[in-house]
C-alpha positions as a Markdown table, in Angstrom:
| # | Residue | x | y | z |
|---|---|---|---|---|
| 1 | Unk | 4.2 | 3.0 | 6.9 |
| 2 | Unk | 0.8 | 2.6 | 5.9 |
| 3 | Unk | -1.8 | 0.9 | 8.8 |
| 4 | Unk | -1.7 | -2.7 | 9.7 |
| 5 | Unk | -5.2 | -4.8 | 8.3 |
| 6 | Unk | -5.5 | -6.9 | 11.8 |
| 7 | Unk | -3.7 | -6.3 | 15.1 |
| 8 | Unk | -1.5 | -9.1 | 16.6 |
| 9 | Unk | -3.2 | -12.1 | 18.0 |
| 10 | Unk | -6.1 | -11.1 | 16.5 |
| 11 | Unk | -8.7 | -13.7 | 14.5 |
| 12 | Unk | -8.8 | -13.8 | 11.3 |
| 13 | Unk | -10.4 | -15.5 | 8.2 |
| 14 | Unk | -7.4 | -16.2 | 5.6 |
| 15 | Unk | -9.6 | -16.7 | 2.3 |
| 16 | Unk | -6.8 | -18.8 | 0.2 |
| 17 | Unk | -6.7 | -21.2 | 3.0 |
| 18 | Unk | -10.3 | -21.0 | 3.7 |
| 19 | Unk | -9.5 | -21.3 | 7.3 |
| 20 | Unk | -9.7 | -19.5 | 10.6 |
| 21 | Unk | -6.5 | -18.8 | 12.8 |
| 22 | Unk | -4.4 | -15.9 | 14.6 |
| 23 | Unk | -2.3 | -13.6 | 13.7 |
| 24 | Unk | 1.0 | -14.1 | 15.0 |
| 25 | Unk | 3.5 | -11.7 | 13.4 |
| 26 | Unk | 3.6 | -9.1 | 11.0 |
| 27 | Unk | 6.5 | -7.6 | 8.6 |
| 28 | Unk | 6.9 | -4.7 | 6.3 |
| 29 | Unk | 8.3 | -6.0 | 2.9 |
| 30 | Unk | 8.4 | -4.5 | -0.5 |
| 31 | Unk | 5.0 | -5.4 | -1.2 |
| 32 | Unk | 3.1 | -4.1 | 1.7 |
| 33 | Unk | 2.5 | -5.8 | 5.2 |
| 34 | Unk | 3.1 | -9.8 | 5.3 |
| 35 | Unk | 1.1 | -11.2 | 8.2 |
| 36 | Unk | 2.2 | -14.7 | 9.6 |
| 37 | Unk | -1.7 | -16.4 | 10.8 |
| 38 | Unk | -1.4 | -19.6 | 13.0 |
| 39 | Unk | -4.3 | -21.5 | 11.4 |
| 40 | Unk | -5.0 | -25.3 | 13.4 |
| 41 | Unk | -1.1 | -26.7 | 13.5 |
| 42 | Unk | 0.4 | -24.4 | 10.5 |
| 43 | Unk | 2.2 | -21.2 | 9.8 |
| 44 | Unk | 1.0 | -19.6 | 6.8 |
| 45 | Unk | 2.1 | -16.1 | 5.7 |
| 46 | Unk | -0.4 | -13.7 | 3.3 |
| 47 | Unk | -0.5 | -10.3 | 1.9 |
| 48 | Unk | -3.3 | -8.1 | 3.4 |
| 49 | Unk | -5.6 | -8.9 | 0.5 |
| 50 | Unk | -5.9 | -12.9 | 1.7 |
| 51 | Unk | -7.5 | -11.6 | 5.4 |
| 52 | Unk | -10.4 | -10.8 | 7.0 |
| 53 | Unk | -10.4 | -9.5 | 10.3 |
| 54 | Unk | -12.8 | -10.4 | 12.8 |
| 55 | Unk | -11.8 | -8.0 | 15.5 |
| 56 | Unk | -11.8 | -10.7 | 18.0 |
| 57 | Unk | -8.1 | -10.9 | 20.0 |
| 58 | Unk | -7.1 | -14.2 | 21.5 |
| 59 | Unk | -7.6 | -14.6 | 25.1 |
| 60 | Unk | -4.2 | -15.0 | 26.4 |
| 61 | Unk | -1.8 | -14.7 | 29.0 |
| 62 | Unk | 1.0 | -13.5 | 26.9 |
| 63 | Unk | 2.5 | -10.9 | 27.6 |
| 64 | Unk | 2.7 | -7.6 | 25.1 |
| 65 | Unk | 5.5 | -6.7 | 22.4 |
| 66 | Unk | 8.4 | -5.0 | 24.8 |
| 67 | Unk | 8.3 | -2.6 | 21.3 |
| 68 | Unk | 6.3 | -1.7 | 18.4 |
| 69 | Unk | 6.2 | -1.5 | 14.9 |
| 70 | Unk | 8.3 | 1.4 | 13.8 |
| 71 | Unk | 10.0 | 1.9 | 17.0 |
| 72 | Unk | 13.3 | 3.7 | 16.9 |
| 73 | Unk | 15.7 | 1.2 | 19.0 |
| 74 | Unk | 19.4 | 0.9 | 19.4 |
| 75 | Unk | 20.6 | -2.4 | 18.2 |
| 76 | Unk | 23.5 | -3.9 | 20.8 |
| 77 | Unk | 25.3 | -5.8 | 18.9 |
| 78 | Unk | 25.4 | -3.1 | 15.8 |
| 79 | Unk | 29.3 | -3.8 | 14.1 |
| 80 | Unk | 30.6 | -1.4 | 12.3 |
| 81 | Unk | 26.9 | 0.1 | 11.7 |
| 82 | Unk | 24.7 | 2.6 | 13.0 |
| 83 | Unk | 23.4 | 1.7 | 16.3 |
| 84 | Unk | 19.7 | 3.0 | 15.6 |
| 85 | Unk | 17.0 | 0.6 | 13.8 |
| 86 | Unk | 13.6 | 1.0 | 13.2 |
| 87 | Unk | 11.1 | -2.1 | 14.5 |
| 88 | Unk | 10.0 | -3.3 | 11.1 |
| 89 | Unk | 8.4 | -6.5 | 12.2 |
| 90 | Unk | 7.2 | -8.7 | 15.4 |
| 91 | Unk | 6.4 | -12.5 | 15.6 |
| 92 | Unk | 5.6 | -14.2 | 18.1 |
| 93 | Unk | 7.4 | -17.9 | 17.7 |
| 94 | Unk | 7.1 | -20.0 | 20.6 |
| 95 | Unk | 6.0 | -17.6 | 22.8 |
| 96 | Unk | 8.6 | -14.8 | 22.4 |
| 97 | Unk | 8.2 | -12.1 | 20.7 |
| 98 | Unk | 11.1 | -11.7 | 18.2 |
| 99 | Unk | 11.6 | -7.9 | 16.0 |
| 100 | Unk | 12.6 | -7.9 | 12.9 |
| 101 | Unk | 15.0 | -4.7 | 12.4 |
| 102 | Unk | 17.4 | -4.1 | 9.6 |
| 103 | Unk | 20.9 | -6.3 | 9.7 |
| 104 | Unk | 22.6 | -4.0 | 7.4 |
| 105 | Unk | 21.9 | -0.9 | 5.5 |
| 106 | Unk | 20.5 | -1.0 | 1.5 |
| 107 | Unk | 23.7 | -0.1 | -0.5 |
| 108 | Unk | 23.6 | 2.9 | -3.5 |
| 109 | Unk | 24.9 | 1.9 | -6.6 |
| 110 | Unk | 28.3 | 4.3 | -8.0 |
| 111 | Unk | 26.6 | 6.7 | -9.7 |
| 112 | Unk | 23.5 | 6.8 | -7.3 |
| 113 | Unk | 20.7 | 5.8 | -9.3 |
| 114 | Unk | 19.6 | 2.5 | -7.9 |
| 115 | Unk | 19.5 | 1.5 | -4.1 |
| 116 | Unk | 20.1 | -2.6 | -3.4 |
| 117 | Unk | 18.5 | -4.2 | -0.7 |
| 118 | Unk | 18.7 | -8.0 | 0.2 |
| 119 | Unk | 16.0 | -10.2 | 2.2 |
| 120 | Unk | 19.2 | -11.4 | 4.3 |
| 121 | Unk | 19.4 | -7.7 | 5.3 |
| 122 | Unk | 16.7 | -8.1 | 7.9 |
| 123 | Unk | 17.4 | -10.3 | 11.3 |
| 124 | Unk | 15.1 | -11.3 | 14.0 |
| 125 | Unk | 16.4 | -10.6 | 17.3 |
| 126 | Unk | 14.7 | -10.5 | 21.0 |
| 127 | Unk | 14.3 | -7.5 | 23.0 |
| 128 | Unk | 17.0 | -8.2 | 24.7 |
| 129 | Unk | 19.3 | -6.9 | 21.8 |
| 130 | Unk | 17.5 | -4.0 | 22.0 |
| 131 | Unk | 16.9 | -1.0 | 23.8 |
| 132 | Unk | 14.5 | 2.3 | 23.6 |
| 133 | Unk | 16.1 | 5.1 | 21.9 |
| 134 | Unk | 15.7 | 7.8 | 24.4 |
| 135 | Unk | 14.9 | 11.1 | 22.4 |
């Protein structure tokens, strides 16, 4: 995964918005890293290419992820699947931090050529569905 732009909670300018705000959550998707920036009462989410950072984190009393991005964890409630997930995103919505880890696995067509992935593949689950892998 390549590096994240801006670090969570950090300011930021988004220039499509021409606005100030936070960065509240970040997610790897097929296009690169979506950031999710609190800006005055709204949620707006942007590509790396709409941000500046500022390098200036928000004075808070939050407390930290529990994981991080690209974290091996073991899902709890994992079905039939593999219990291991990798942290592929963290938001912070109303003051929890939520992970977003893959729901179920991409599929391979029959004859191997293509691999299918769905956005409802990804859920958002708190830390307390997960735990550290220990290695």
């Amino acid at each position: 995964m390549p590096p994240l732009l801006v670090s969570l909670l950090e300011r930021v300018y988004v220039k499509s918005a021409k606005a100030f705000g936070y960065c509240t959550g970040v997610e790897w998707s097929e296009g690169g890293w979506k950031y999710e920036i609190f800006t005055l009462h709204n949620n707006i989410t942007v590509l790396e290419s709409e941000l500046i950072g500022t390098g200036n984190l928000q004075p808070n009393t939050k407390e930290k992820p529990v994981f991080r991005l690209g974290e091996l964890v073991e899902f709890r409630f994992h079905g039939d699947g593999p219990p291991i997930r990798i942290v592929q995103g963290i938001q912070l919505i109303n003051d929890c931090w939520f992970y977003s880890i893959e729901w179920m696995s991409p599929a391979i067509s029959e004859r191997g050529d293509e691999v299918f992935t769905s956005v409802d593949s990804i859920a958002r689950v708190s830390d307390y569905d997960l735990e550290r892998v220990r290695l």
